[in-house]
C-alpha positions as a LaTeX table, in Angstrom:
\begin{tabular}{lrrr}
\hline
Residue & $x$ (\AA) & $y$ (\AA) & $z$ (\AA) \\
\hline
Unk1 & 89.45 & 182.87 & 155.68 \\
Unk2 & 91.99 & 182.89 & 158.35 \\
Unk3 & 93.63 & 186.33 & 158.71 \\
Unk4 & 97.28 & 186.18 & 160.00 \\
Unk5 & 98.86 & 188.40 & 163.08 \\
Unk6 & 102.08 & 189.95 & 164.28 \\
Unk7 & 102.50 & 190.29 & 167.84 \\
Unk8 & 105.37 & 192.07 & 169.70 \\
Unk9 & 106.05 & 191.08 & 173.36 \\
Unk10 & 108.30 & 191.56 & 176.00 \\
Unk11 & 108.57 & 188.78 & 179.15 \\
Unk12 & 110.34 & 187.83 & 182.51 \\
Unk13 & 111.57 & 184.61 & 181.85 \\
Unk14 & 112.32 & 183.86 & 185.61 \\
Unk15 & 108.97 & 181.55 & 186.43 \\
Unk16 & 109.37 & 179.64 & 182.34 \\
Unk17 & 110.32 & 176.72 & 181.47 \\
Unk18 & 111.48 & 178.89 & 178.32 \\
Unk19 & 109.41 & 179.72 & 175.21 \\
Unk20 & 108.26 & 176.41 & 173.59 \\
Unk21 & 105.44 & 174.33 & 175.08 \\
Unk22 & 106.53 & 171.31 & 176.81 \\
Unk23 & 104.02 & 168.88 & 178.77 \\
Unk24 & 103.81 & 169.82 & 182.61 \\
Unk25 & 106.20 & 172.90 & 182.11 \\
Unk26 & 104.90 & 176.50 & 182.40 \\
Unk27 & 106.26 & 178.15 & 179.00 \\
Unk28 & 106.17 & 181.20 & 177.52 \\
Unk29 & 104.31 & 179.88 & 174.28 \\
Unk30 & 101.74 & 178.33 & 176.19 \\
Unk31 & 100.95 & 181.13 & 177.79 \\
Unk32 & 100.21 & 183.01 & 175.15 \\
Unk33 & 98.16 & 180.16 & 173.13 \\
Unk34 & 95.84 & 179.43 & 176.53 \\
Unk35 & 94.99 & 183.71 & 176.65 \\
Unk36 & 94.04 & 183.71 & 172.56 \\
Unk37 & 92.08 & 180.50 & 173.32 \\
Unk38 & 90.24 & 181.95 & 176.47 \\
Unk39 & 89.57 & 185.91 & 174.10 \\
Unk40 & 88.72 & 184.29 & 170.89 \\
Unk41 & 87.85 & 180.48 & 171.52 \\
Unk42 & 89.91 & 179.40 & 169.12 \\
Unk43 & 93.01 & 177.49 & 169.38 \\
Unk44 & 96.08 & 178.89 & 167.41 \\
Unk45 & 99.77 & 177.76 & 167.68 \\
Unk46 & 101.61 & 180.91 & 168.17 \\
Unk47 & 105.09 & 180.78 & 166.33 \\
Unk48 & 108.02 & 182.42 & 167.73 \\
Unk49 & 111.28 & 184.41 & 166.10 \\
Unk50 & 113.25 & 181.38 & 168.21 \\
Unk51 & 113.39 & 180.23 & 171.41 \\
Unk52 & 114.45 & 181.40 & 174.72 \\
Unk53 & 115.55 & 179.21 & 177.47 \\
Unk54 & 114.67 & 178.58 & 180.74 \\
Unk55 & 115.40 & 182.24 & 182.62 \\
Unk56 & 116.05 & 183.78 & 179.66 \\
Unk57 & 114.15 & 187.41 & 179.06 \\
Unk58 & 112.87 & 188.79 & 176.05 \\
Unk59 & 112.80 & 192.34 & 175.09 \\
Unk60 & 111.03 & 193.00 & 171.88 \\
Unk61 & 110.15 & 188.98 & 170.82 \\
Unk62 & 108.16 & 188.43 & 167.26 \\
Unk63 & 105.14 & 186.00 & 166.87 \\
Unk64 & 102.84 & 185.08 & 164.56 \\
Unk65 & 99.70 & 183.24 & 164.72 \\
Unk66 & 96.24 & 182.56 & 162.73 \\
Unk67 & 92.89 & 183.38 & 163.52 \\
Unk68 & 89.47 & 182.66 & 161.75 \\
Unk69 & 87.28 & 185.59 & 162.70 \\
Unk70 & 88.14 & 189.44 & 161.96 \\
Unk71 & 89.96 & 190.45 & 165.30 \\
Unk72 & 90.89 & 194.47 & 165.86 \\
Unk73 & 94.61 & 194.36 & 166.65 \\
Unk74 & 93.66 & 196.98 & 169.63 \\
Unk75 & 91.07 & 195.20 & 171.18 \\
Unk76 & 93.57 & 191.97 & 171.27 \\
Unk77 & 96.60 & 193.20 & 172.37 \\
Unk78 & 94.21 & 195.01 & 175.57 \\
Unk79 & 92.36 & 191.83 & 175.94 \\
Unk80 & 95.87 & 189.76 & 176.21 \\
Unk81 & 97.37 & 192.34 & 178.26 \\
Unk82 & 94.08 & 191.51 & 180.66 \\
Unk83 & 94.26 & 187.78 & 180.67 \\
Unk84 & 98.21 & 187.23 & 180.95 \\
Unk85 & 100.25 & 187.04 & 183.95 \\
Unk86 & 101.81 & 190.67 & 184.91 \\
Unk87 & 105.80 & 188.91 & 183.31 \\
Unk88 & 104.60 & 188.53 & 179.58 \\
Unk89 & 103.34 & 192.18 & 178.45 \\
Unk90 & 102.20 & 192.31 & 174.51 \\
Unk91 & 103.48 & 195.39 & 173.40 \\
Unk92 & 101.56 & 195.20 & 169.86 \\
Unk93 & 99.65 & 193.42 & 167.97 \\
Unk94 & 98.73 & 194.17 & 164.22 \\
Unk95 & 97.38 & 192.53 & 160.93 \\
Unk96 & 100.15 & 190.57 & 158.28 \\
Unk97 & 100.24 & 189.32 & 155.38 \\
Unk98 & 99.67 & 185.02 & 154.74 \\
Unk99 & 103.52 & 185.30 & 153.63 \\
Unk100 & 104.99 & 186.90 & 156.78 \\
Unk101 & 106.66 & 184.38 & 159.06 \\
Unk102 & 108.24 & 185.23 & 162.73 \\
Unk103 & 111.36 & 183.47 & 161.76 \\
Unk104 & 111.87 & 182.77 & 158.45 \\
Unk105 & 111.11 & 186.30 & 157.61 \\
Unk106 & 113.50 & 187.17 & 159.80 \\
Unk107 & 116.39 & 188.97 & 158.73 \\
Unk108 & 118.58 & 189.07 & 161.99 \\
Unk109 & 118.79 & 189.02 & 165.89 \\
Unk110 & 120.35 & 191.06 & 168.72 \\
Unk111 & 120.73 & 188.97 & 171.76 \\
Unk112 & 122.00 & 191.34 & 174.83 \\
Unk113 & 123.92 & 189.66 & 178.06 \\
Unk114 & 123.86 & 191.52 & 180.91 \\
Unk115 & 126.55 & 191.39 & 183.67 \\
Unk116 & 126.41 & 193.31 & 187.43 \\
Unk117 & 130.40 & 193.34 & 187.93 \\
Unk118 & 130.61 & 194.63 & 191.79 \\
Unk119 & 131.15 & 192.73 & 194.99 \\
Unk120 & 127.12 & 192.91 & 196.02 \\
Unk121 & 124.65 & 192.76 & 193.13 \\
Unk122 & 120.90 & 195.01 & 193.84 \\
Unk123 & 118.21 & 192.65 & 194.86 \\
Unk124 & 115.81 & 194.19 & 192.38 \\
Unk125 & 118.75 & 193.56 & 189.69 \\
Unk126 & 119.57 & 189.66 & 190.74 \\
Unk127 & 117.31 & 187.76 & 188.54 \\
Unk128 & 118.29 & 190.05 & 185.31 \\
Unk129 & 121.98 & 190.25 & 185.48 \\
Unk130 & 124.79 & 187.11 & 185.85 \\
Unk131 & 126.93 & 188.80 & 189.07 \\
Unk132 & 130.65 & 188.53 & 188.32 \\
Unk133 & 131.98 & 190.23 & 191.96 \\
Unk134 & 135.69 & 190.03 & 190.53 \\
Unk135 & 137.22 & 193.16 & 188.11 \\
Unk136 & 136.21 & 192.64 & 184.87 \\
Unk137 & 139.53 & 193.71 & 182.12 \\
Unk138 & 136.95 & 195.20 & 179.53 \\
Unk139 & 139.48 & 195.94 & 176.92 \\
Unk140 & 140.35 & 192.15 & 177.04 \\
Unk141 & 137.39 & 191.51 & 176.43 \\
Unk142 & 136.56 & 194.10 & 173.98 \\
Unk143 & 140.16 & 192.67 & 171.78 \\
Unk144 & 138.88 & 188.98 & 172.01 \\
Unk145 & 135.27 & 189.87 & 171.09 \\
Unk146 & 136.86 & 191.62 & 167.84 \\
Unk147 & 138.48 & 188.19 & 166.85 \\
Unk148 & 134.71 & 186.29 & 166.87 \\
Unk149 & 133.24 & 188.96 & 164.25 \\
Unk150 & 132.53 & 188.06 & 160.98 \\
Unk151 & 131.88 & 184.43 & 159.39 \\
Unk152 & 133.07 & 181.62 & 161.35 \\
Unk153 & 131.99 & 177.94 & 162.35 \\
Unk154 & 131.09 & 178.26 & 165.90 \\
Unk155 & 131.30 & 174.97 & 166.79 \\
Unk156 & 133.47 & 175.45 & 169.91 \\
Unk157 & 130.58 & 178.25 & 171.08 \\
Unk158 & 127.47 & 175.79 & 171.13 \\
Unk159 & 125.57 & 173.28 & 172.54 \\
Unk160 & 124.39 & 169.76 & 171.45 \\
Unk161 & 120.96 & 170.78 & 170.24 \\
Unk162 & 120.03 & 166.64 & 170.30 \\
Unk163 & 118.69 & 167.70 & 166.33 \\
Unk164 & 119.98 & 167.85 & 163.25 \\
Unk165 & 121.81 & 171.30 & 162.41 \\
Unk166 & 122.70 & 171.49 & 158.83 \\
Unk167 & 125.45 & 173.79 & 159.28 \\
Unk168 & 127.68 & 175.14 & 162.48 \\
Unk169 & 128.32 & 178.33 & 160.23 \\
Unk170 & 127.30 & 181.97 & 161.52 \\
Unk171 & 127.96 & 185.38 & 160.45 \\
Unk172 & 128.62 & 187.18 & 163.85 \\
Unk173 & 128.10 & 191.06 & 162.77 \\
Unk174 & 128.16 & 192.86 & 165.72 \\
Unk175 & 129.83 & 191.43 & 169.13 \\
Unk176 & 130.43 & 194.78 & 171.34 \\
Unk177 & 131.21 & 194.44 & 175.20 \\
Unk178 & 130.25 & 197.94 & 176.81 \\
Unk179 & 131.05 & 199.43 & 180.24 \\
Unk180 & 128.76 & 201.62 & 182.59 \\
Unk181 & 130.13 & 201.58 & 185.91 \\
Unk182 & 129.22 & 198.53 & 186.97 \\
Unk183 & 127.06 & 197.61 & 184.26 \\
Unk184 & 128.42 & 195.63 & 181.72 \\
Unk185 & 126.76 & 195.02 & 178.25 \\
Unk186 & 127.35 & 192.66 & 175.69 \\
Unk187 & 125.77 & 192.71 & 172.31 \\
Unk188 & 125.82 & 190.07 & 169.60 \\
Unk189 & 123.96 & 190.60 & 166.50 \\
Unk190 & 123.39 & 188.05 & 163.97 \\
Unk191 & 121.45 & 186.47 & 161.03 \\
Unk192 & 120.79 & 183.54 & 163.11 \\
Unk193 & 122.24 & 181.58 & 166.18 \\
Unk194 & 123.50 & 178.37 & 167.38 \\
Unk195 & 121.84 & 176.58 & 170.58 \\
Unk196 & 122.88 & 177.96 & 173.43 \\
Unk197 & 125.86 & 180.40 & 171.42 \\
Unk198 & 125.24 & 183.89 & 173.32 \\
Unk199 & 125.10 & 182.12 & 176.64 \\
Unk200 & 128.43 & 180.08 & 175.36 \\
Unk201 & 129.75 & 183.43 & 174.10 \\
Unk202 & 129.20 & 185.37 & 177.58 \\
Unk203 & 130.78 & 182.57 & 179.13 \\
Unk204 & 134.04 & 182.82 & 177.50 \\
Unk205 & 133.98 & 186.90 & 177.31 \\
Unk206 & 133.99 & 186.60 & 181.23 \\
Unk207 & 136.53 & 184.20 & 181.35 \\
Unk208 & 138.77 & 186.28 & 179.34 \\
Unk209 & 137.88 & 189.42 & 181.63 \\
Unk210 & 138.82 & 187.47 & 184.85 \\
Unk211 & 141.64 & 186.50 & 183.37 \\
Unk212 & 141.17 & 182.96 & 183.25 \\
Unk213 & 141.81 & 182.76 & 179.19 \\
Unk214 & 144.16 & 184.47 & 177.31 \\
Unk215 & 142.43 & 187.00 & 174.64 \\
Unk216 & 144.98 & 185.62 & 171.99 \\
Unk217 & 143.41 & 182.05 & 172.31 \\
Unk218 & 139.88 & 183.16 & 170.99 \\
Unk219 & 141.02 & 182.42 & 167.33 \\
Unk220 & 142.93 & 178.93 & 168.46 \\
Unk221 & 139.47 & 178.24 & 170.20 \\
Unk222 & 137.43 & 178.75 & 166.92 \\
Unk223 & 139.63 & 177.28 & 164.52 \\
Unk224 & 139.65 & 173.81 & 166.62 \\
Unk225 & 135.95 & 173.90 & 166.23 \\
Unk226 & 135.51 & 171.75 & 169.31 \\
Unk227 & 134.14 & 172.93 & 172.48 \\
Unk228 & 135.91 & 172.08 & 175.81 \\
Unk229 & 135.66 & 173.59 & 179.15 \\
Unk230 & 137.63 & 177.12 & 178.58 \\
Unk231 & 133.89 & 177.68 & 176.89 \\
Unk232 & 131.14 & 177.37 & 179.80 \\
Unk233 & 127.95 & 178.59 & 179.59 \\
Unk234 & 127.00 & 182.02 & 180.98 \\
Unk235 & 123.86 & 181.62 & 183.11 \\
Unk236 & 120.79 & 182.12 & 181.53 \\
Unk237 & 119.20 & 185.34 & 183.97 \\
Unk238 & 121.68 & 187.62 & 182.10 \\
Unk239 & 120.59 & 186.76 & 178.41 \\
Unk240 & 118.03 & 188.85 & 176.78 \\
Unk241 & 116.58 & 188.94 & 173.10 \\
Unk242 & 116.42 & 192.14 & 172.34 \\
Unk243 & 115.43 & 193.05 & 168.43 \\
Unk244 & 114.57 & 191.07 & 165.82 \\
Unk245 & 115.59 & 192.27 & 162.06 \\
Unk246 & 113.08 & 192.48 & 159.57 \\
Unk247 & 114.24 & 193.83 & 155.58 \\
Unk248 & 110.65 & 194.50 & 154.24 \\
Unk249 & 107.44 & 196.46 & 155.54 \\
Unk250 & 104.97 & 193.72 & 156.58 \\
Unk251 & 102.41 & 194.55 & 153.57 \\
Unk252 & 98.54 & 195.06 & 155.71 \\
Unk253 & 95.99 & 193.10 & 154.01 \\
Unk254 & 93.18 & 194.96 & 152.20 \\
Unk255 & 90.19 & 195.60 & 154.12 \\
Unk256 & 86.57 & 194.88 & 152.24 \\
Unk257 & 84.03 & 197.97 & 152.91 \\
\hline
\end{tabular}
């Protein structure tokens, strides 16, 4: 009987072709499928919280995944440790029950964006923070991130997913732009996303800080629920997934002795 896993795992996404497999491309996903194939000899399709672009990082990202014969959770998160590349690092792996999925069981996300605002950006910081060299007004930012919390279609903050979306609807619970000397955070926390919505967010936070967009327009920009160019998308080396919500205890399977 096949006994079900959740895995915690952090990665660089700077060498991906972001998290789903995609033929020729070097993905996060596939990564992880070829090491359980080469520990157990088995072939399971790892499934994801959601998917990160290309660049995009990944904090604390939640899979799950199927495997025939009794595994210790230990012994696989060492052996997967061993086999990856150095820039996906599985932080823990442990038994779940056949109900628990990565994303449906989901409960929320918190997506952080992370900005170096100074005229020279540290070499060792350049592929995990977007550089904006000019002043950033934070409490601009801070007022017009205010006006994007609570339920709202986010049409004019998202990308043509080339898919069906039922629904352009999100409930935006926590968007907080913090400052750190020349750090600058921002946090959006959610039941769910949009394609591309964080990065689309970022883009027009920054805007607003340089001054390029009016704070005041940010509720003109959602009500239209179209997306033109005062809404670019933030590069993707800033982005990170950071935590992903779950309401309930996964429940551990009982063990026969």
């Amino acid at each position: 009987m096949a006994q079900r896993y959740k895995m915690t795992l952090a990665y660089d996404g700077t060498r991906y072709a972001g998290w789903q497999v995609q033929p020729g491309e070097k993905t996060v996903q596939g990564e992880l499928e070829f090491a359980l194939e080469e520990l157990t000899g088995e072939s399971p399709r790892v499934q994801g919280s959601g998917r990160t672009d290309a660049g995009v990082h990944a904090r604390a990202q939640v899979v799950h995944f199927e495997l025939l014969g009794p595994k210790d959770p230990g012994r696989l998160t060492l052996g997967l440790n061993a086999v990856l590349d150095r820039d996906i690092r599985v932080d823990k792996v442990r038994r779940a029950s056949a109900s628990f999925d990565a994303r449906r069981s989901a409960t929320g996300k918190q997506y952080r964006y992370l900005i170096w605002n100074g005229p020279i950006v540290p070499p060792n910081l350049r592929l995990y923070r977007t550089h904006v060299s000019r002043p950033l007004d934070l409490d601009a930012m801070k007022e017009s991130a205010g006006m994007l919390l609570g339920t709202n279609d986010f049409s004019a903050f998202t990308a043509n997913p080339n898919r069906h979306v039922p629904s352009t609807c999100r409930t935006l619970r926590r968007m907080e732009v913090r400052g750190n000397g020349k750090e600058v955070t921002l946090i959006a926390e959610s039941e769910g996303f949009l394609y591309k919505m964080v990065r689309s967010l970022a883009g027009f936070l920054i805007r607003v800080g340089r001054g390029e967009v009016s704070s005041v327009e940010t509720e003109e920009i959602l009500k239209s629920k179209t997306r033109t160019a005062r809404v670019p998308t933030a590069p993707p080396e800033g982005l990170w997934l950071w935590n992903v919500f779950y309401s309930k205890r996964i429940r551990l399977p009982a063990v026969n002795r």
